[in-house]
N, C-alpha and C positions, 0 to 999 in steps of 0.2 A: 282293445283299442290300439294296442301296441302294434297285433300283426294289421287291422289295417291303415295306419299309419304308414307301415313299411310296401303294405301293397301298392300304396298309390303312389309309395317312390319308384317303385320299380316300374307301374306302368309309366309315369313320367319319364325313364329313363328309356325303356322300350319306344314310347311314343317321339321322344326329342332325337334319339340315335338312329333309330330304325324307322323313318318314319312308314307310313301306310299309304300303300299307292290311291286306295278308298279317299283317305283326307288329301292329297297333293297331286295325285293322278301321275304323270309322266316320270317325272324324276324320284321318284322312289319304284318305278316298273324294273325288276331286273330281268333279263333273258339267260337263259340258261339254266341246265341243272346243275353246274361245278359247284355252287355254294350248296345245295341240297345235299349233295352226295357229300360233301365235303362235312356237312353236321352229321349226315347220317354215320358214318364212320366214326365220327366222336362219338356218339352215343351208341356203337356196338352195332345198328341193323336192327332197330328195334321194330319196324312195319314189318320185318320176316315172324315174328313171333305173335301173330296174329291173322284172322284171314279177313280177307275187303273185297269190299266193291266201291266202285272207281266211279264216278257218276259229273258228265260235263254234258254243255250244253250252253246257248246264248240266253233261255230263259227255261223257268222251272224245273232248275236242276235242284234247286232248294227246298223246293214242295215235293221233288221226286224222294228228293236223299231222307227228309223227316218223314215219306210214307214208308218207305223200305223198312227202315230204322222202326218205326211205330209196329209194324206185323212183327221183325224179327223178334222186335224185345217179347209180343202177344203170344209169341209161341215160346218163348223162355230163355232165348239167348240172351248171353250179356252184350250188351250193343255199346260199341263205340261211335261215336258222331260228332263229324269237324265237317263246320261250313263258314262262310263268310261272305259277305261281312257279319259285326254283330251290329243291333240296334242300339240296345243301351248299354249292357254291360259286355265287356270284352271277353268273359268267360262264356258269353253263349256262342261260341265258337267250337268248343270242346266240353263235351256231353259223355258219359255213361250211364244208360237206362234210363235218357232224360233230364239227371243231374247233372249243372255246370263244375266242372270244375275246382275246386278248392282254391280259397286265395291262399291259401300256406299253399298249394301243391305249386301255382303261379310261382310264388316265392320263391319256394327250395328252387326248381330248376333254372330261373335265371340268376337266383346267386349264386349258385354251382356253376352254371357256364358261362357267366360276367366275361369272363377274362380270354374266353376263347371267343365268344362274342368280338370283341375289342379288337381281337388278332384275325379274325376271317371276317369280318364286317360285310355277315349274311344279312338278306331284303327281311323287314317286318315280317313276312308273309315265311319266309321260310324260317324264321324264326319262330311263330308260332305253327306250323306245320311238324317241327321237331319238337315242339313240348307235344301235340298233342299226340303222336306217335310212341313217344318213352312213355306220356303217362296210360295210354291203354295199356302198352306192354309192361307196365309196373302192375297195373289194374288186374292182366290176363282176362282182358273182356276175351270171346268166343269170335267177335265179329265186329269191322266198322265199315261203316260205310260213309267215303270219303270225297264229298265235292272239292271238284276244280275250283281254281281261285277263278284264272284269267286263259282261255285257252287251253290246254290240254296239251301237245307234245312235251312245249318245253316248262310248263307249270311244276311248280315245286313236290306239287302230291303224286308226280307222274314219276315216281322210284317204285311205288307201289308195283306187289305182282298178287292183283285181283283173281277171285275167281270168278268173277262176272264185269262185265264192264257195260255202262249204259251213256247214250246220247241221245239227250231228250230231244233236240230239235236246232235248228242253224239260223240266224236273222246276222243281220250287218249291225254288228255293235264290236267295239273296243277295236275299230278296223287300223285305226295307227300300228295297233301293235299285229294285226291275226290276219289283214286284206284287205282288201276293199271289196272283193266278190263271194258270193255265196260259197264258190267252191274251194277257194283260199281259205276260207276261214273252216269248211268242210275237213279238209288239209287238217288243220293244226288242231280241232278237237278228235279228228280221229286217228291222232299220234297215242293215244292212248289204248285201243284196240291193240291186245299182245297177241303171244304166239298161244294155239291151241283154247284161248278164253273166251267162251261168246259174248258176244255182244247185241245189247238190245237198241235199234234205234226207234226213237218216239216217233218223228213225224215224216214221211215220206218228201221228196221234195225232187223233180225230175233231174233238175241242177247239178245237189248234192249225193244221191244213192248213188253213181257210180263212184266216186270218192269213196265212200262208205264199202260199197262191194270191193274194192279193186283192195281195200287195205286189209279187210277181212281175208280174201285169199291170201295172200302175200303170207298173211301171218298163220291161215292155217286155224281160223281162229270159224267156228257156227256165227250166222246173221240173221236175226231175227229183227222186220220191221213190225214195230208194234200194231201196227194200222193191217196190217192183213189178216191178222188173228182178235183184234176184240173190236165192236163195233158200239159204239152208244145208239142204243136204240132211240131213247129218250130220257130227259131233267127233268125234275121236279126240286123246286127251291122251298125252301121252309128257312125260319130264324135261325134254327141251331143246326141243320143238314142241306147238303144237296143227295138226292138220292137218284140213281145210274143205273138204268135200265140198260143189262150188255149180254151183246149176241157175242159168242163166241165161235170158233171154226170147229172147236172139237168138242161142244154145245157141250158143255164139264162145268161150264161157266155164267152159263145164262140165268140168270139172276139178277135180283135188286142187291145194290150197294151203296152203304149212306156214307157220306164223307161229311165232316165237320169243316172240312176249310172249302169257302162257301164263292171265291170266286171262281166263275163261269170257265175262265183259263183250265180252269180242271180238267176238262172234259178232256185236253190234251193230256193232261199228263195219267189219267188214270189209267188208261189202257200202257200206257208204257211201264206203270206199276205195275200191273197184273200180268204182262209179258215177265218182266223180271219175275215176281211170285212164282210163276210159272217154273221158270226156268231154274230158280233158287229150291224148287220143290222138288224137281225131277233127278239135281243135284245131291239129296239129303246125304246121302253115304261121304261127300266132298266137306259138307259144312259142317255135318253131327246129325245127329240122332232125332233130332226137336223132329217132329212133323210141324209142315209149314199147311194145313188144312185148310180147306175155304171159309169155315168158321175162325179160325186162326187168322185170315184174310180182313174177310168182316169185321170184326172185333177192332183189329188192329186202325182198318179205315175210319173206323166211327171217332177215332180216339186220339187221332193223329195231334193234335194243339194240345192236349193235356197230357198225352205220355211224352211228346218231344218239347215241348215249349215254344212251337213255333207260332209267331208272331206277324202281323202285319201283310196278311196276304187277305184282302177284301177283309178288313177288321174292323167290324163296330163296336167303336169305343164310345159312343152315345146314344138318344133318343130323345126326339122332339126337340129340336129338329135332329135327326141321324146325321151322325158324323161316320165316313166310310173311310179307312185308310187302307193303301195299298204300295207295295213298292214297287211296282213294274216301272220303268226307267228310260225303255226304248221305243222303238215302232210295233216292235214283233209283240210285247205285254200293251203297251195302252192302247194298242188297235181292241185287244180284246174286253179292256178295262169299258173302252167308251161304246162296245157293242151293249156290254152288260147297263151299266150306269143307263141305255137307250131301252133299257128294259125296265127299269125302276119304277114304280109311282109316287111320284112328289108334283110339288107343285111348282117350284123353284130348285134347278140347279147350280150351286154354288160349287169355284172351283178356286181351291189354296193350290197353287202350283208354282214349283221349282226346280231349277235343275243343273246340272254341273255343266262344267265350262263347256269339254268338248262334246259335248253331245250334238246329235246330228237334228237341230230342230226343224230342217227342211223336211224332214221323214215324218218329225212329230205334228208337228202345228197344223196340216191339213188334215189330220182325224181328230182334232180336239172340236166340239160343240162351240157351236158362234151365237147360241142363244141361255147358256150356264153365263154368271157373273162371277168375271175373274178377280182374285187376291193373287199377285206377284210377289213372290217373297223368295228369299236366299240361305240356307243352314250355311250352319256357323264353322264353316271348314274353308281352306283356299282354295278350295277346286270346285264353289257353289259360284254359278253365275251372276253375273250381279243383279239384282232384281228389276232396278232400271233400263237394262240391257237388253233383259229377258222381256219385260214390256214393250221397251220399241219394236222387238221383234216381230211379238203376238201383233203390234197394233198395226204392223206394215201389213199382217194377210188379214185383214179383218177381225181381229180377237181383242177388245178393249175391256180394259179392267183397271183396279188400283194397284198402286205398289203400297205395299204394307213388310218392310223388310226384314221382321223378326217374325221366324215360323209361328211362334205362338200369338204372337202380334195378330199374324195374317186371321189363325183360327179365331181368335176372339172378336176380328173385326166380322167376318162373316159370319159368327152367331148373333150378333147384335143386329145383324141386315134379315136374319134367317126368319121364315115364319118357323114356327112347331110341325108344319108340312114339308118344310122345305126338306133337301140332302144337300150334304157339305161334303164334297170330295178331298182329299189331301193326297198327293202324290207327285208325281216326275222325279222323286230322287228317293231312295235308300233315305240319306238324311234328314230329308223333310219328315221322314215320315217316324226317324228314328227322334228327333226332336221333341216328336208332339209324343209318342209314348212315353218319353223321359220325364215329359211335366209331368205327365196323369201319377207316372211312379213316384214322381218324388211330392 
């Protein structure tokens, strides 16, 4: 009771001091690495004493990073894994083998570095970036693999020296800070491509692969577009799998493969997993000994939400009526969200939706459904829209619904309206969506 007493002073003191640019958005954004490097040097260099991969992207860097992570650990590595945000608890940010983090481990390292804290008054983000770096290296996990926060050149995990680097794909999101154009923001995730490192990019885009090509020479580094080497032939959905029918170029590959995380956005990211596999396999003398095998492959795919803990990507949390949550956020994920959902069979489409301040709804609100009944609602952070706001919006392009401004509010109001046929969607934010898992847990 004692240590977690003490844990929730610390995140309060973390949360009040350091705030998180996820909850406040702008004024807690820092640029640059000087405060990164400047912890990393307190703590000795501890990302040298471990080997990584480097994983950014405007969407599915998060589903890439838990698939990578899920095979490495299926073939016997000890696996390190930082991503963010988290949902409910702060600790699912930093993983080995699956396991979050310890709240004593929480503990020790920010009472130990309190005081240097205080004196280089580094961003939330590089704050936890540095615990979770000492603690693999306390750990000696074999391997982590480390999502971007916000961007990629000057993001705080970009001290790292990978031995693979991946970038799932480029959309116009967090453009205040990375562009306004595809190629700009092109630009700054692929500040992370080093010298002699390959890199895998997910999605082809005429735009951005010169960006992509032009940075790979420069550094000297192999470029592999995931999209020329594996093909989905064809889906097939079930409750608990989607199963990936894929042609490969050097047909080593062609095969059924089931994945457990079951939104349709998939089909983007798998072959950019299987690029990486690929390339993490040809490597084996680099990373160790483990054979990374196609049943090694399999295994790992099938398994991905129960060996990493990932959460909240096409997630049913109910039945009768189905309750689906998802965290996609932008144009580049709900384009694919509302393909899928146009796939479903229900009778009635119900939609809980929310979303942060700057978000670009002019990109969103013409792929959202005009015949789903909407619930407007707001998470409980300063950077959620305000729900009322967020309805005059919808109501100006033809999207009318209620405000109902407490997320759980909204979900209750729409099972009450729901037939047993119906589907209840919950999405537009991270939070929204981290909200409604927090009741079901608690």
């Amino acid at each position: 009771m004692e240590v977690e007493h003490e844990y929730q002073a610390i995140l309060s003191y973390l949360f009040s001091q350091f705030p998180q640019y996820q909850q406040v958005g702008a004024v807690a954004y820092k640029s640059g690495l000087d405060g990164m490097l400047a912890l990393d040097r307190l703590l000795e260099h501890p990302h040298k004493r471990f080997l990584s991969i480097h994983v950014a992207g405007t969407n599915g860097k998060g589903s890439v990073s838990h698939m990578l992570a899920a095979i490495l650990q299926q073939a016997g590595y000890k696996v390190g894994l930082y991503t963010s945000p988290h949902l409910i608890d702060f600790r699912e940010r930093i993983r080995i083998n699956g396991m979050m983090i310890s709240k004593e481990e929480v503990l020790r390292f920010v009472t130990h570095y309190r005081s240097s804290f205080d004196e280089l008054h580094p961003s939330f983000f590089e704050i936890t970036t540095a615990m979770a770096f000492h603690y693999f290296a306390r750990q000696r996990i074999d391997i982590a693999v480390v999502e971007t926060g916000l961007g990629g050149r000057l993001d705080s995990t970009n001290i790292i020296e990978p031995v693979l680097s991946v970038i799932t794909n480029i959309g116009l999101d967090h453009c205040e800070f990375l562009g306004d154009t595809l190629m700009l923001i092109a630009a700054e995730k692929a500040g992370i491509i080093k010298p002699r490192v390959p890199v895998v990019i997910g999605e082809r885009n005429f735009q951005t692969d010169p960006v992509f090509i032009q940075q790979a020479q420069g550094q000297k580094a192999l470029i592999c577009f995931a999209e020329d080497y594996f093909k989905i032939e064809r889906t097939i959905q079930d409750d608990q799998y989607q199963r990936f029918y894929i042609f490969s170029e050097g047909k080593i590959w062609n095969d059924e493969y089931l994945l457990d995380l079951r939104g349709s956005y998939q089909q983007k990211n798998l072959p950019t997993v299987l690029m990486a596999a690929e390339l993490l396999r040809r490597m084996g003398k680099v990373i160790g000994r483990r054979t990374i095998s196609l049943e090694v492959i399999r295994k790992g795919l099938m398994n991905v939400a129960r060996i990493t803990g990932l959460r909240g990507r096409w997630e049913c949390i109910s039945k009768k009526p189905a309750v689906i949550v998802d965290t996609a956020h932008n144009a580049h994920g709900i384009k694919w969200i509302i393909e899928q959902l146009l796939k479903e069979s229900y009778r009635q489409l119900h939609f809980v939706f929310g979303v942060v301040v700057e978000k670009d709804l002019g990109s969103i609100l013409p792929l959202l459904p005009r015949k789903a009944r909407y619930y407007f609602t707001q998470a409980q952070i300063p950077r959620a829209l305000d729900a009322h706001l967020l309805a005059e919006q919808c109501r100006s392009v033809g999207i009318a619904g209620e405000v109902v401004v407490g997320v759980t509010e909204a979900l209750a109001a729409a099972k009450r309206e729901a037939h047993v046929d119906d589907l209840i969607f919950v999405g537009g934010s991270n939070f929204i969506v981290a909200e409604v898992l927090a009741n079901i847990q608690s």
